[in-house]
N, C-alpha and C positions, 0 to 999 in steps of 0.2 A: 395507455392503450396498447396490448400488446399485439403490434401488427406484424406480419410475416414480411419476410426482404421485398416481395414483389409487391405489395399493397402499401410498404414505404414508399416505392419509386414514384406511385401517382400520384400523390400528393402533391409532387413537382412540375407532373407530365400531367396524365387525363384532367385533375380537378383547378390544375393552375390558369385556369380562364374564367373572367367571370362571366356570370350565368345571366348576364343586363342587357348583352345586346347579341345579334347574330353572326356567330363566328361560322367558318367552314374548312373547319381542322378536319381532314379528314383520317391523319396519322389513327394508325390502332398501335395501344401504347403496350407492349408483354406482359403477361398475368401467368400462370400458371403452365406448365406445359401442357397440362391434360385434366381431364375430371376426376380423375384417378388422385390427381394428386390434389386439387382444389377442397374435394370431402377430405381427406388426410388435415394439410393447414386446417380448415373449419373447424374440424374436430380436436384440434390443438387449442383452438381458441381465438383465431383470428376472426375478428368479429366483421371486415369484408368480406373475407372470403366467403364468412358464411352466409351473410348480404347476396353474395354473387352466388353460391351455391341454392339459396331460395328462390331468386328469379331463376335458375334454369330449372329447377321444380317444377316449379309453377308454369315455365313454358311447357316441360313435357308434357304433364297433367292435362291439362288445357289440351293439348293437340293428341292425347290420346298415345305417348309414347311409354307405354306402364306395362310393367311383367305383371305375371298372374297375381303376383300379391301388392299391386296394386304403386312397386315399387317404380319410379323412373328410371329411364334407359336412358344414358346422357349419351350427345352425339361426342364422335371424336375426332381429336385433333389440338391444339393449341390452343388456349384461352388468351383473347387482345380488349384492352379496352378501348374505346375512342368513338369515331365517328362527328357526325357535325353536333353543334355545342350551341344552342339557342337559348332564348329567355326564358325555356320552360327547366332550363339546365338537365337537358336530357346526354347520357351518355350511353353508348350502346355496347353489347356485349357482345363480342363473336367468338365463335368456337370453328377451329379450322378455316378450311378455305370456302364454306358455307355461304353463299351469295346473299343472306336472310339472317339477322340480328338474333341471337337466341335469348335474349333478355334486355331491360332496361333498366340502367341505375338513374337518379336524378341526383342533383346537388344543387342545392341553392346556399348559398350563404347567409350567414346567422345573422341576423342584426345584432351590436357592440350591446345594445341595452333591453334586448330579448330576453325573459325570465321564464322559463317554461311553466304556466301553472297547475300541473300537475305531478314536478316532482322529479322529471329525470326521466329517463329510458327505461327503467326498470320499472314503472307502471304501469298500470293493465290497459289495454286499449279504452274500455268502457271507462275507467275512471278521466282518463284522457279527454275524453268525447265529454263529460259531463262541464269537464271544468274548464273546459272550451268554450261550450256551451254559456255558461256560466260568464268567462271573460269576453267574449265580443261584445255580449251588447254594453258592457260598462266600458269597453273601450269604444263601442260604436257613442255615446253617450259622454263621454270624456274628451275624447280627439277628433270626431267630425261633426263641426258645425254645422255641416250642409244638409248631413241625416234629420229627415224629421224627428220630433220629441211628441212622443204619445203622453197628451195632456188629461186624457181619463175623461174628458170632457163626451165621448161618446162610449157606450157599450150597443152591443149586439144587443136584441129581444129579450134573447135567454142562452145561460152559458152552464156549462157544467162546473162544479165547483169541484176539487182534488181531493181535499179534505187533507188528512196528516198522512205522512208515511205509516205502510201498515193498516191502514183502512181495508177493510176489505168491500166498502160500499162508493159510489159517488153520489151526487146527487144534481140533479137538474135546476135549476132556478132563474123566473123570471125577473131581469132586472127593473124592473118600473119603478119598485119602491124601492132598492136596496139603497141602504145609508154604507160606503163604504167607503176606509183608510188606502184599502190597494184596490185598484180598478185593471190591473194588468192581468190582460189574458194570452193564452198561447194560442197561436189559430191553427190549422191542422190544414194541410194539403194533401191527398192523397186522392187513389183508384179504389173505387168502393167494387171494382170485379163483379162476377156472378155469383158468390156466395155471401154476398151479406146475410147474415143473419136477422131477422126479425127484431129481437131482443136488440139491437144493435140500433137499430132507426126508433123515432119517436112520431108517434100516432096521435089522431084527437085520444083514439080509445086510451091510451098508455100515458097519454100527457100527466094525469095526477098521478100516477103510479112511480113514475119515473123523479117526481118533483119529491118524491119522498124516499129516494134510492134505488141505485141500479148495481147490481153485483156485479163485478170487474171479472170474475169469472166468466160471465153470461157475452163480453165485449170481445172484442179482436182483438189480434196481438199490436195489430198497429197504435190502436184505440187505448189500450192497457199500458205500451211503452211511453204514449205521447202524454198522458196520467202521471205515469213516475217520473219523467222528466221534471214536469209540471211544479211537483212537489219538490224535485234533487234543487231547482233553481227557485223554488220559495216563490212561486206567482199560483195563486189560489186560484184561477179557473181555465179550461181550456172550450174553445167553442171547435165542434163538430158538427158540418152540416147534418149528418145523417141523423144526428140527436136533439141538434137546435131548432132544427126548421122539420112542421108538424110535415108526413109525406105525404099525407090522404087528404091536406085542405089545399085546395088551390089560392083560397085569399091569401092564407099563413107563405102558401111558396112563394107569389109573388110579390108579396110585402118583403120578403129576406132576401131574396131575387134582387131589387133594387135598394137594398143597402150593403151589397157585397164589397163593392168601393168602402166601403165606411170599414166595413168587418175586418178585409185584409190591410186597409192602410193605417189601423189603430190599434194591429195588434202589436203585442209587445215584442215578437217575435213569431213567426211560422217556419213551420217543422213540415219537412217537406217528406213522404217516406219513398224517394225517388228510385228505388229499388225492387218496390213490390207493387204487383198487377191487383193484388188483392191484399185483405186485410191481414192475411196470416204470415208474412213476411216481417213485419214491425219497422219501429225506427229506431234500428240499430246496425251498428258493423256486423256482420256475419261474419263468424269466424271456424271456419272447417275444420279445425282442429290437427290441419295438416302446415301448409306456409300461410304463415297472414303478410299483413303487409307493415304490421308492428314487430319487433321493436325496428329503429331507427339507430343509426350509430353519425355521431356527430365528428368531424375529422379536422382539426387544426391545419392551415398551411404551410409547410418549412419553407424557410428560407424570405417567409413575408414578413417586415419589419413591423405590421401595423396587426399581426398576428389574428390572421382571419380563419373562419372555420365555416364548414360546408356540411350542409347535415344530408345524408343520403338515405333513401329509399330505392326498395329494389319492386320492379314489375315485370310481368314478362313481356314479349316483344308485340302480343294480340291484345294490348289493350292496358291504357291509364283510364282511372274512372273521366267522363268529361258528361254535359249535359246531352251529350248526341246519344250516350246511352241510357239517358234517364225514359223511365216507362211511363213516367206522367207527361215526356213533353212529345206523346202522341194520344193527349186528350183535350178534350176545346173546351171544358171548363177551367183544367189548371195554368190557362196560357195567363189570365188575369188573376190569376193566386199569386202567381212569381211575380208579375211585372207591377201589382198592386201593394205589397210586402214592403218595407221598409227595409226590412230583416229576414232574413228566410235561411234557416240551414237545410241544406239537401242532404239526408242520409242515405248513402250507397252501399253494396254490396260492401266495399273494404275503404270508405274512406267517409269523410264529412265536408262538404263545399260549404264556404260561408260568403254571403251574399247584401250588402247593404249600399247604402246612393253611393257611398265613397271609397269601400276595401271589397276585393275580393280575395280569399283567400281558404283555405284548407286545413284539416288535420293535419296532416303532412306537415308542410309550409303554413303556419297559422298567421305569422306577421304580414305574407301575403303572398297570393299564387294564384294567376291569375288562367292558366292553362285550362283546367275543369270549363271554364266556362268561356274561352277564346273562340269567337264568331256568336256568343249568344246577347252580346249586348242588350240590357234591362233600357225603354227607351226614357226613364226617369234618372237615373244612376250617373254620375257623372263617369265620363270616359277614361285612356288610361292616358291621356294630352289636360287631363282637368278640366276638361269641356264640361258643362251640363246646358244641355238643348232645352227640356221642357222641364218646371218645376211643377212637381204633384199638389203644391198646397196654393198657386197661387195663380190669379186671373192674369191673364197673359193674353188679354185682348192688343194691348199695343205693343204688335212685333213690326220689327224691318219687313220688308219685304223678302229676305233670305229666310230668316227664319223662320217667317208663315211657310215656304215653300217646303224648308226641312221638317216642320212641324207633320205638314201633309202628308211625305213621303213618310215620314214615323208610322204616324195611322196605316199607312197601305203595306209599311214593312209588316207588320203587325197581322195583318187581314191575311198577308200570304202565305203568315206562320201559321195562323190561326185556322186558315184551309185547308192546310194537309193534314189537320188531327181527326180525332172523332169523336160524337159524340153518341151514346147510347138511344137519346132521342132527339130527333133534327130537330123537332120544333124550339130546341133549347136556343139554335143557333145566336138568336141575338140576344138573347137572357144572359147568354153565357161571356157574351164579348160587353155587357152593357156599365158593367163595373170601370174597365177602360172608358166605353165611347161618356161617360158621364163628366172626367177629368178632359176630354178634347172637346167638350161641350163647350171647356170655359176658355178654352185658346180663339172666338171666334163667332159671330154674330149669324143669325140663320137657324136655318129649320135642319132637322137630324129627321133622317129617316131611313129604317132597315138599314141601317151600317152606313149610311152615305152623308156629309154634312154640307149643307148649302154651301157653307162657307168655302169648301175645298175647292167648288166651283168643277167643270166639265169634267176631268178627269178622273172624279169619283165615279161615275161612271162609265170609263173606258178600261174597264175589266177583261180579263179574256180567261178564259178554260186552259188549262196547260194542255198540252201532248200527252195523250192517254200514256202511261207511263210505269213499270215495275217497280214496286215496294216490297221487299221481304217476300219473295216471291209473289205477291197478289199483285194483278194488275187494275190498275186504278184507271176507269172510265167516269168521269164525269155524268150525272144524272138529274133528273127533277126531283125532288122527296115525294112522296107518297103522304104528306100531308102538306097543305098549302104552310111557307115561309115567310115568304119577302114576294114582292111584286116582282118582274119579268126584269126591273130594268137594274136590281141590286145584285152584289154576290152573294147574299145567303140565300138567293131562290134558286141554286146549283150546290149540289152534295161532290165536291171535288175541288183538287187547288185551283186557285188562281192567281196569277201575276200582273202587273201592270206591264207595260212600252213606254214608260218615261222615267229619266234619271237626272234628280234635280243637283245642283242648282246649273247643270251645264246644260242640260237638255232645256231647251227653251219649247213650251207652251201659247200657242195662240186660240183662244177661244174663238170657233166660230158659228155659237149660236148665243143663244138668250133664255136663261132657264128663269120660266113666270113662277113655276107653284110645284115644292112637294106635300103634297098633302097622304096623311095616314090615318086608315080605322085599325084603332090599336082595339087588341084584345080584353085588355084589362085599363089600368088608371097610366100604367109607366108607358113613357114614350119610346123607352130605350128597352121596352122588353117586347113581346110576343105581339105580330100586329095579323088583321086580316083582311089588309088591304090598301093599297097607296096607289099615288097617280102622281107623275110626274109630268110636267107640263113645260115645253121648250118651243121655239119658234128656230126655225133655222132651214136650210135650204135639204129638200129631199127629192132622191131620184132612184127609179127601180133600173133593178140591173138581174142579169141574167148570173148563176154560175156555173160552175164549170170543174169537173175534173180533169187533168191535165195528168198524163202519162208522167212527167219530168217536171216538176214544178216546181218554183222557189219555193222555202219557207225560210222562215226565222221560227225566233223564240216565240212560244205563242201562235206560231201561225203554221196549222199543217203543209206542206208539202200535198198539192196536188187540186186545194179546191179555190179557185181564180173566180174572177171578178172580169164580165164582158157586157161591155157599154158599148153605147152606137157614139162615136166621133165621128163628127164631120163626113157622116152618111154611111160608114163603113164600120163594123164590128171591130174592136180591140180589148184587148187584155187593158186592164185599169186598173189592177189591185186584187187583192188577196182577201178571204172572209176567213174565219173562225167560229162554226158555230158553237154554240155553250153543250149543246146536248146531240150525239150522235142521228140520235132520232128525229131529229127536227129540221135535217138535210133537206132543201127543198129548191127548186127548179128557179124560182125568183123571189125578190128579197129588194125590199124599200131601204135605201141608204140614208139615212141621216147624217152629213158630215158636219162631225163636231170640235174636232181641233185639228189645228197645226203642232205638231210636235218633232223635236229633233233638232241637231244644230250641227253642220252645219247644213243641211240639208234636211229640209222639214218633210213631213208626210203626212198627211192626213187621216186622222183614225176616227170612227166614227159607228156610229149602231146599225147594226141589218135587223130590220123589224118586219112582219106579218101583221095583215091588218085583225083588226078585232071588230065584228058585228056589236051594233046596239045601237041604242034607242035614239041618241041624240045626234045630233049635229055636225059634232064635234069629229074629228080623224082621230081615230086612236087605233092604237099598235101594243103589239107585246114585241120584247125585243128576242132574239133566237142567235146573234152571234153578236163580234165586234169585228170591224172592218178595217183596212190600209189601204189606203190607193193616192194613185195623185189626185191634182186640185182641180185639174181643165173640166172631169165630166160634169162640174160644177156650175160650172164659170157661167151659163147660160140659164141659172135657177133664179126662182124669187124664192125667198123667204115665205115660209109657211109655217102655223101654229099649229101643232098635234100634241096630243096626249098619249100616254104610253102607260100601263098597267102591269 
């Protein structure tokens, strides 16, 4: 490798740490005097420098620092490398006295019995990606036990079949009858956008048309990429919802509706296209024809007796791909694509995330790397402690009492992710999560209803609306949908995030009501899909209370700043607590408290529903609820116990 004197030195200095645990070297180790001279070595041949000379490209590019011909303008001063050294083996690149990183190198080290299987550095990116592709699942299938094994025992309805490389047709087919050697298909994840194409989706009208060939011309580029994959890795079908499932029958939707669970957790793999908003992006690296983030240069250590090497990639300082920028995880049908998946590769603008119960790992870093996806924990997947909380394939009725508690908190982690996405049509809301709620069905005894399970017990219920809040410039107000969802007392009958007030297993919980009956009029046959209408039934102590804006008012997480809670004590009006209503609109002068837990530790509080009554026919008290509540326990202290109903 012929390196320049100053791209020797680091080998000693910046890469001589390894990249496993959290160092805070903040030394910047001497590189270059200046840009001037960095292009010079690169173009000699030194293949960091030119490393280093492609992320500051790429930084200027990106921030818009280009002459008229579209050249970059490098800033000046000194080239240093160093900076702090964590497990994502980042090293940072400065130029002068620049307060701001002007690029990103990484370095992980090789593993002794790594065999790269496409061949070296001097491969194309694409064939790289294929044979990637290609080697995870046989290593996911070789060296982790804990990975489920797709026994072919299930298919989908109907799957598209690949046919040979060179096909210029696919074709449709219902699997009811087929007699077949390979049952492996590839499942597809993506953003079907505003421009789907017609010819693209399958119809009652198109069903026979399509079963006898569809021109790969007529399909998207995501749709056409996820096809020659299909075939590069020899698995004969891939399923697409837009083509599998009829769009104009509602029985046909709702019947593939509730086998999504089945669909994503038996495929042989899914192909995530985490890059494009729409179809015409594909599942592929995009490569601009100016810096990619390929080739890679592999660096040996001097001076190490057990003769280690560090393979580096360059990025600039705005940005390593990770799941925070994938465009599918601000959509509420692909939250259960990922977390349902066995296997899932997510293809990015310049790189490939790979995803299974045991490895995560990267094109980049393929033996593992686990940055792209650090904070997005799958709640099936074992951890990077060798933890695995809940298994996908098995009845897990008999837990501790720790892990029922972690199990719940999973679900609600789930519902908060799941709340700040969107979806195209609300009423999808629990269709869409129902693939998940099907697998927490089996950790747990009781009735499911609109997103909530008996079994979780009071705090499925003690939801709250977040703080109207800035996203990508749009501000996000919480709302009702415009078509009936979920009943008053769930959170899918709110178009906006939500969060809970308990952190288990140190936050301690005390129930203090008695929940008799969820009861639901579902839409159709599924319990975990589209319903129109439910009743919740609890007995527990309730008291109306007045509220209140307040010029200077506490809040917390979850609880605005300014609207209080004023109960009569011991003959005299006081402040008692804090409300949260779910929807702006529904702000109103007094509000029947339901308290229903103790929570907190070491000092508990009681959180609880603010409900409006509801007119009708019977007997019965019934309420729709309008916020969730925190107050102390005294304004209580002098209730009896009452059964109401709530809708």
């Amino acid at each position: 490798m012929n390196l320049c004197s100053y791209c020797i030195s680091l080998r000693g200095t910046a890469f001589s740490e390894a990249a496993d645990k959290i160092t805070y070297n903040m030394t910047r180790y001497p590189h270059q005097p200046s840009c001037v001279e960095l292009i010079e070595s690169s173009s000699k041949g030194c293949p960091l420098c030119r490393l280093i000379l492609n992320s500051l490209s790429k930084q200027c590019r990106e921030s818009g620092l280009v002459d008229d011909n579209n050249t970059p303008v490098f800033p000046h001063g000194d080239i240093s490398i160093g900076g702090v050294v964590g497990p994502s083996g980042e090293r940072w690149i400065w130029v002068g006295h620049s307060p701001r990183a002007s690029g990103i190198l990484r370095a992980i080290e090789i593993p002794r019995d790594w065999i790269d299987p496409w061949g070296g550095s001097t491969a194309g990116v694409h064939d790289a990606s294929i044979a990637m592709l290609k080697e995870w699942p046989r290593m996911c299938y070789r060296d982790h036990p804990d990975c489920p094994r797709v026994d072919g025992t299930f298919l989908p309805s109907r799957l598209v079949r690949v046919g040979a490389e060179g096909d210029q047709k696919v074709r449709l087919v219902s699997t009811s009858n087929l007699n077949l050697d390979d049952r492996r298909y590839i499942a597809l994840s993506h953003c079907w956008g505003l421009n789907m194409p017609l010819c693209a989706q399958t119809f009652k009208e198109t069903l026979r048309d399509h079963e006898k060939g569809i021109n790969l011309i007529e399909l998207t580029k995501t749709f056409i990429d996820t096809i020659i994959i299909a075939r590069k890795l020899q698995v004969p079908f891939v399923w697409i919802d837009s083509l599998c499932i009829l769009q104009n029958s509602k029985e046909d939707w709702e019947t593939e509706a509730a086998q999504m669970a089945d669909v994503y957790s038996n495929a042989y793999v899914t192909l995530a296209a985490s890059a494009s908003s729409d179809g015409t992006q594909g599942c592929r690296i995009q490569d601009d024809g100016q810096e990619s983030f390929w080739p890679y240069i592999d660096i040996p250590l001097s001076g190490h007796r057990d003769q280690k090497s560090y393979r580096l990639f360059s990025w600039s300082s705005l940005g390593i791909a990770t799941l925070q920028d994938d465009v599918l995880q601000t959509r509420g049908w692909t939250l259960q694509e990922r977390e349902l998946s066995p296997r899932i590769a997510h293809f990015f603008k310049d790189t490939i995330i790979w995803e299974c119960r045991s490895l995560r790992a990267s094109l980049n870093y393929p033996w593992k790397d686990s940055f792209g996806v650090s904070g997005h924990r799958r709640v099936f997947d074992i951890d990077s402690y060798g933890r695995k909380f809940l298994d996908v394939s098995q009845d897990n009725t008999n837990m501790t009492e720790e892990q029922r508690l972690l199990m719940i908190a999973d679900w609600i982690r789930l519902i908060k992710l799941y709340s700040r996405r969107c979806l195209t049509k609300q009423t999808d809301i629990l269709p869409a999560i129902s693939g998940i709620a099907r697998i927490f069905a089996r950790f747990g005894a009781g009735a499911y209803g609109a997103g909530c399970f008996e079994s979780h017990g009071i705090i499925s219920f003690l939801w709250v609306v977040d703080t109207p809040h800035t996203d990508k410039g749009v501000t996000r107000i919480s709302s009702r949908p415009a078509q009936y969802t979920a009943p008053s007392w769930s959170w899918a009958s709110v178009v906006g995030a939500v969060s809970w007030s308990w952190y288990p297993p140190h936050d301690k919980i005390e129930s203090l009501v008695t929940i008799k009956t969820i009861s639901m009029t579902l839409s159709g046959n599924d319990e975990f899909g589209q319903v129109e209408g439910g009743i919740l039934q609890m007995s527990g102590k309730l008291r109306k209370f007045r509220t209140q804006s307040i010029e200077h008012g506490y809040g917390s997480t979850g609880d605005p700043a300014g609207l209080t809670l004023i109960g009569n004590i011991n003959g005299s009006e006081r402040r008692v607590g804090w409300i949260a209503f779910d929807v702006l609109d529904e702000i109103c002068e007094f509000v029947y408290c339901l308290a229903c837990a103790k929570i907190g530790f070491p000092w508990p509080q009681v959180y609880g529903l603010a409900l409006l009554p509801v007119e009708n026919k019977s007997s019965q008290r019934t309420y729709r609820r309008v916020g969730r509540i925190r107050a102390m326990e005294k304004p209580w202290s002098d209730e009896s116990p009452t059964e109401i109903t709530i809708t």
